[in-house]
C-alpha positions as CSV (number, residue, x, y, z in Angstrom):
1,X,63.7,1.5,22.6
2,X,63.7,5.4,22.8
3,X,66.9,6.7,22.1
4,X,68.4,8.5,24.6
5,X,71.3,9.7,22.9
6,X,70.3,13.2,21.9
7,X,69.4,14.2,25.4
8,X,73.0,14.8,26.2
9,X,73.6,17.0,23.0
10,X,74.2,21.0,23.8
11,X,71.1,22.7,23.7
12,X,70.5,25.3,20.9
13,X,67.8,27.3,22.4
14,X,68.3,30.8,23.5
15,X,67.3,32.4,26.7
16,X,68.8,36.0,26.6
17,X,69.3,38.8,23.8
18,X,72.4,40.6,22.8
19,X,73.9,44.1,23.5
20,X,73.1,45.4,20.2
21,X,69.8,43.6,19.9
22,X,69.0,45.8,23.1
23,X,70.5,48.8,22.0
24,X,68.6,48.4,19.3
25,X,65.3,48.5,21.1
26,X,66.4,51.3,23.4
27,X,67.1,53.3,20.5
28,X,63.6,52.5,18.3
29,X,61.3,52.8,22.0
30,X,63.5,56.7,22.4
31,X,62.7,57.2,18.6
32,X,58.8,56.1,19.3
33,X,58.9,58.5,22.5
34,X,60.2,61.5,20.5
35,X,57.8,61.4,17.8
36,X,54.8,61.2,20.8
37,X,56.4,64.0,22.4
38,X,56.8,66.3,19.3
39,X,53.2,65.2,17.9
40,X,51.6,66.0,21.7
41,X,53.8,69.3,22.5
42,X,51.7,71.8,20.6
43,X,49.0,70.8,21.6
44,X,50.3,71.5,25.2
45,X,51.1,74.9,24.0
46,X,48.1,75.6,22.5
47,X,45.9,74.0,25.9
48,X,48.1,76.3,27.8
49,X,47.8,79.4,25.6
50,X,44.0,78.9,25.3
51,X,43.8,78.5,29.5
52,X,45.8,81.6,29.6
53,X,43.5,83.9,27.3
54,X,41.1,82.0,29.1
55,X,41.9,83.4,32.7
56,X,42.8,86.7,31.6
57,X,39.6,87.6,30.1
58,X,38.1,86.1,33.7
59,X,39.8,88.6,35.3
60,X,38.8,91.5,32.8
61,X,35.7,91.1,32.8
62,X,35.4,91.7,36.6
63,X,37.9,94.9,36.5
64,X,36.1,96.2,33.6
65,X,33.0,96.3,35.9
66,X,35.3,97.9,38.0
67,X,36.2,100.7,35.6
68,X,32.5,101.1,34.4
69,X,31.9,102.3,38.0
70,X,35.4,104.2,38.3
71,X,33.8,106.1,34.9
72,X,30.7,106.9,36.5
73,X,32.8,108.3,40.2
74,X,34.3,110.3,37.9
75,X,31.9,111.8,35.9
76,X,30.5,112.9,39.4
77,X,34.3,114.4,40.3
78,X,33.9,116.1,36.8
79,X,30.5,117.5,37.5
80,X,31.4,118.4,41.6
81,X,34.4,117.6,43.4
82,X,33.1,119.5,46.7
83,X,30.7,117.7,47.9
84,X,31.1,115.2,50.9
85,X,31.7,112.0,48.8
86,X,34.8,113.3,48.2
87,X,36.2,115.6,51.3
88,X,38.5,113.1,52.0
89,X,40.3,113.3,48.6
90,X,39.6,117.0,48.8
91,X,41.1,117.0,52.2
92,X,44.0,114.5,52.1
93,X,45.3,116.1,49.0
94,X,45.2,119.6,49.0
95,X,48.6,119.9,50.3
96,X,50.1,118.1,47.9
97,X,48.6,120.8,45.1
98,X,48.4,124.2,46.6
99,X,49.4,126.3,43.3
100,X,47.2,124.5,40.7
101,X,44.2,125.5,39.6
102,X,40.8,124.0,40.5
103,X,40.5,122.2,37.1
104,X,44.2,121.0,36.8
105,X,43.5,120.4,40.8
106,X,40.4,118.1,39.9
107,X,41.9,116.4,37.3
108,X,45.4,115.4,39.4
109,X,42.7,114.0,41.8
110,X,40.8,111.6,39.2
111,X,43.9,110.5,38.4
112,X,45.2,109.4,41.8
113,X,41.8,108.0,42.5
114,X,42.3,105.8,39.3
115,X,45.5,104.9,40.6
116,X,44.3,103.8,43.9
117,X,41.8,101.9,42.6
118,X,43.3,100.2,40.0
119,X,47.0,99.5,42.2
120,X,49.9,98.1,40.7
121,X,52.2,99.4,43.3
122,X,51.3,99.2,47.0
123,X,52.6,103.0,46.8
124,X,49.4,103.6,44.8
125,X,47.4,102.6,47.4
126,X,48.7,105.5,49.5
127,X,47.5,108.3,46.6
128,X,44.0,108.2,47.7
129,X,41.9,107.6,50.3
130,X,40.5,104.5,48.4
131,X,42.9,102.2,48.6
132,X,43.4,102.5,52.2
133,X,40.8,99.4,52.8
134,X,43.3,97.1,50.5
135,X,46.3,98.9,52.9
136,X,44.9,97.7,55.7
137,X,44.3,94.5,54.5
138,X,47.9,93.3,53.4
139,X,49.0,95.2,56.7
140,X,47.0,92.8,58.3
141,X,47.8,89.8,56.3
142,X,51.9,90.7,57.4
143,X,51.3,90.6,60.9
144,X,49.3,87.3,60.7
145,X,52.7,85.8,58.6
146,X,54.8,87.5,60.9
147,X,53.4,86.1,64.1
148,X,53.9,82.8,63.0
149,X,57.4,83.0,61.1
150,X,59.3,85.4,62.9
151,X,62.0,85.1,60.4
152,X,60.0,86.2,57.3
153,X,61.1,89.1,55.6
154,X,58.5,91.7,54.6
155,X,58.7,93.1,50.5
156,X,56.6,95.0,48.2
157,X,53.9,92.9,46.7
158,X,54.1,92.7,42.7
159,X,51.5,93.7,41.0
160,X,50.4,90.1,40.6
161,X,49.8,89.9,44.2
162,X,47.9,93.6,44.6
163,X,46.1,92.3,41.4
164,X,44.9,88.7,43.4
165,X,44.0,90.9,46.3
166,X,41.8,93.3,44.7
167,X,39.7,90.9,43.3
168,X,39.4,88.7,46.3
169,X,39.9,91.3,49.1
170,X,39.0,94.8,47.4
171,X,36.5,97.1,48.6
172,X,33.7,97.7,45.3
173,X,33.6,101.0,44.4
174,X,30.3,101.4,43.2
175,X,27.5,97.8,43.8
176,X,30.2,95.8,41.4
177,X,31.2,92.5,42.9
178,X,34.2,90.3,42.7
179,X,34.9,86.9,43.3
180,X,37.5,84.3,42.5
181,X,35.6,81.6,43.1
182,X,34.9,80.5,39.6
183,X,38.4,80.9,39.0
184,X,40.2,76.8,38.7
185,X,42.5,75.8,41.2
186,X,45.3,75.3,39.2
187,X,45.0,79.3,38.0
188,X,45.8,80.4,42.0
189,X,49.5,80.0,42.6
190,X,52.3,81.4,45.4
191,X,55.5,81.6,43.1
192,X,57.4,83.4,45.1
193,X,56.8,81.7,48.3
194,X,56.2,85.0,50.5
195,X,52.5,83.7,51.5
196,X,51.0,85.7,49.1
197,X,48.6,84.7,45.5
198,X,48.8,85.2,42.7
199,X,46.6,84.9,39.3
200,X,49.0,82.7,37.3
201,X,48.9,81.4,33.2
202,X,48.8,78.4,31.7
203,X,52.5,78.0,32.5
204,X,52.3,78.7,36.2
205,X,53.6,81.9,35.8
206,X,52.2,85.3,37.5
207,X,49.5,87.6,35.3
208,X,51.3,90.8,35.6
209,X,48.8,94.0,35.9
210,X,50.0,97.4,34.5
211,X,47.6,100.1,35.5
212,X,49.0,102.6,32.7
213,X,51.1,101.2,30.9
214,X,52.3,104.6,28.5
215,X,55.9,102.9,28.0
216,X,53.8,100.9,25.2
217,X,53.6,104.4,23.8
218,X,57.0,106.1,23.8
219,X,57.4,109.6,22.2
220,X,60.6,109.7,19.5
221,X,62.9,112.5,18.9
222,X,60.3,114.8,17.1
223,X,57.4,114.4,20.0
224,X,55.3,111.6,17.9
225,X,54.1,108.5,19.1
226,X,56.2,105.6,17.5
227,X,53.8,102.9,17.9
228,X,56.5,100.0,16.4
229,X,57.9,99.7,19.7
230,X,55.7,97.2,21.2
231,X,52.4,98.7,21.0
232,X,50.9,96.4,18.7
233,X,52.2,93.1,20.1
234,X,49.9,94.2,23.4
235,X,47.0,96.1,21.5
236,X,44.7,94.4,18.9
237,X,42.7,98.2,18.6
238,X,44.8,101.4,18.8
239,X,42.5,104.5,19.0
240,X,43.4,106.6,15.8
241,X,45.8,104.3,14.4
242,X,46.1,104.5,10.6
243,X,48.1,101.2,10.6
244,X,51.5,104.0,9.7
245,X,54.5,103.8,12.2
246,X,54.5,106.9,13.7
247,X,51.0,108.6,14.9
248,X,51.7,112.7,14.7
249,X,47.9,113.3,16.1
250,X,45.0,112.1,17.7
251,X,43.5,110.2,20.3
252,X,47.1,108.4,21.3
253,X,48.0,112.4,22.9
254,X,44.9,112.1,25.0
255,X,45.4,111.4,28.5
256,X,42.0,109.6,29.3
257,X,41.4,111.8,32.7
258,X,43.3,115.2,31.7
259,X,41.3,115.1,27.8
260,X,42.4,119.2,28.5
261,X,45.8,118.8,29.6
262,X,45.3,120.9,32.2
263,X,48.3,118.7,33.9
264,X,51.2,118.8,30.8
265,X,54.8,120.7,32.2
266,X,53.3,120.6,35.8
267,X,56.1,119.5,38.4
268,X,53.5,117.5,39.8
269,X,53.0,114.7,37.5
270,X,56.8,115.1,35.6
271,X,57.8,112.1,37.0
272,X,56.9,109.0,35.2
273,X,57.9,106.9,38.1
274,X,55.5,108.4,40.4
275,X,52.5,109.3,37.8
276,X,52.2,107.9,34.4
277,X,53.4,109.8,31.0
278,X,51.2,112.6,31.1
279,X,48.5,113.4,27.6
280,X,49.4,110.1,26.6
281,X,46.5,107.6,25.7
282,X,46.5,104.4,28.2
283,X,44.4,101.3,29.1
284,X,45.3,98.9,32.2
285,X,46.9,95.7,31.0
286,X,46.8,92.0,31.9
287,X,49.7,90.6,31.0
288,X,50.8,86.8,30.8
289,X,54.9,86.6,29.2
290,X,53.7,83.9,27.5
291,X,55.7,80.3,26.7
292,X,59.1,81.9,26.8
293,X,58.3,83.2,30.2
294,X,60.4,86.6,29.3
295,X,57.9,90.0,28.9
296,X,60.3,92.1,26.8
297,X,59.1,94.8,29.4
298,X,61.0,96.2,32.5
299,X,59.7,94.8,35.7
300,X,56.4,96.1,37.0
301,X,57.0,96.3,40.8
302,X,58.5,99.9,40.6
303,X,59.7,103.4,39.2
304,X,59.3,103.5,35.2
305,X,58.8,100.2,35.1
306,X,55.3,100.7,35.9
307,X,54.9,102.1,32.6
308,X,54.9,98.7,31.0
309,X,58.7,99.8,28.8
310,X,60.1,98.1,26.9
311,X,63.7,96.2,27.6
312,X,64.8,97.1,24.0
313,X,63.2,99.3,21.5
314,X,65.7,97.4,18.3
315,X,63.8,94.9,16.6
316,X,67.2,92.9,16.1
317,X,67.4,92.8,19.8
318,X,66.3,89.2,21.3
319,X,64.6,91.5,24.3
320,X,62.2,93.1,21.4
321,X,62.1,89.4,20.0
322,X,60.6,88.0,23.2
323,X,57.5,90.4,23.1
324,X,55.6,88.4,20.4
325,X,54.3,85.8,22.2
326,X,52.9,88.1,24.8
327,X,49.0,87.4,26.1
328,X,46.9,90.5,26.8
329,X,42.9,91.2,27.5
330,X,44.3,94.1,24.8
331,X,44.7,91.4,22.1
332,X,41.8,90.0,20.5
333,X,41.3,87.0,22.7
């Protein structure tokens, strides 16, 4: 016979794990999980800063284009500023400079042509008659928001916005074209939510766009150019620079369309948040804040912020600090 006597015995066997047997796991699976995530962030960061650079130099290469025909129109202003391609400039502005003279006169004109055509401020659309196809066009683009959201509130675009619109929407100054359309998806973004695009990064944030950005420049007490301020975090190539701190001479106290400074101590253009830092060397700048998201710079929507200046000018100062990881089409990409 089979004996049936250890059937009734307790069984051994078991069927569920312990609280520290668990814990146990929870804590070797978060250990396994950390260790993926610090082995796979950098390369995040690096995907995201070589989309950025990637974008950027996208977009540079259709406003240098751009500039490459704004350097031939003004060559012609150079050469003739009275002839009909230009009676409306000639026109529209001659109140605004009755007592200079004709040179000083044609170069305030070059320079609000630049302006209008490469805006950063919707206000610089209004200094020539240039931009008033890209004014029409955001005019435009409000009403249509309006009519359908009567509670939307109308505000300046940024210059991530103006900069979106003048490559999709912009009128070409010479036979240049722009498109965006080879431009992913994913680089197209409304951040603020006021039904306007924007270029963004890698990180979703907006490109910013300075058109002259002579804050990077900033004169110290003795009239020099002190270019440890943040120059060199946004410029790979400095015209003139030595590699020394301070540049006493040069290129850097050229202002690209005044070479003369026909303009220098004229009321005119003494306001930096109007005009930028007259005799003072300048490039436009794309501009991504990098994966701090923090620029080191004053906004760029307005006043002397346009000037791309810095927050802090104290290299102990965490707003100097957050400048280094800055992306520019300046930088060597």
């Amino acid at each position: 016979m089979i004996n049936q006597h250890n059937q009734n015995l307790p069984c051994s066997s078991r069927n569920a794990f312990t609280l520290v047997e668990v814990l146990v796991v929870i804590g070797i699976v978060a250990l396994l999980v950390s260790l993926l995530i610090a082995a796979i962030m950098p390369s995040l960061e690096n995907a995201r800063i070589s989309a950025t650079k990637a974008i950027i130099a996208q977009i540079d290469k259709q406003l240098q284009t751009r500039m490459t025909a704004f350097t031939q129109l003004g060559e012609l202003m150079k050469k003739d500023s009275s002839g009909p391609e230009f009676a409306k400039e000639r026109n529209e502005m001659a109140d605004n400079t009755p007592n200079l003279s004709a040179a000083a006169d044609a170069a305030l004109r070059r320079k609000l042509t630049y302006l209008a055509c490469f805006p950063q401020r919707e206000e610089d659309l209004t200094l020539s008659p240039r931009g008033q196809t890209l004014q029409r066009i955001i005019a435009a683009q409000r009403e249509a928001i309006i009519a359908t959201d009567s509670s939307y509130v109308s505000a300046p675009l940024s210059s991530a916005e103006i900069l979106y619109l003048l490559i999709t929407e912009g009128t070409a100054i010479g036979n240049e074209t722009y498109s965006a359309d080879n431009i992913p998806a994913r680089h197209v973004a409304d951040t603020d939510g006021n039904k306007f695009f924007e270029f963004v990064d890698g990180w979703g944030r907006p490109i910013h766009f300075f058109s002259a950005p002579t804050g990077l420049f900033p004169r110290n007490g003795d009239g020099n150019i002190d270019l440890s301020k943040g120059a060199r975090f946004h410029f790979s190539v400095i015209p003139g620079d030595s590699g020394a701190a301070i540049a006493e001479s040069g290129e850097l106290y050229t202002d690209p369309f005044d070479r003369l400074g026909r303009l220098v101590g004229n009321s005119v253009v003494s306001n930096p948040s109007v005009f930028y830092h007259p005799n003072t060397y300048f490039a436009y700048l794309l501009l991504s804040a990098g994966a701090d998201g923090e620029t080191g710079l004053n906004a760029v929507n307005s006043g002397p912020q346009r000037l791309a200046m810095p927050l802090s000018t104290d290299s102990d100062s965490t707003e100097f600090g957050y400048m280094f990881d800055n992306i520019t089409n300046r930088q060597s990409l």
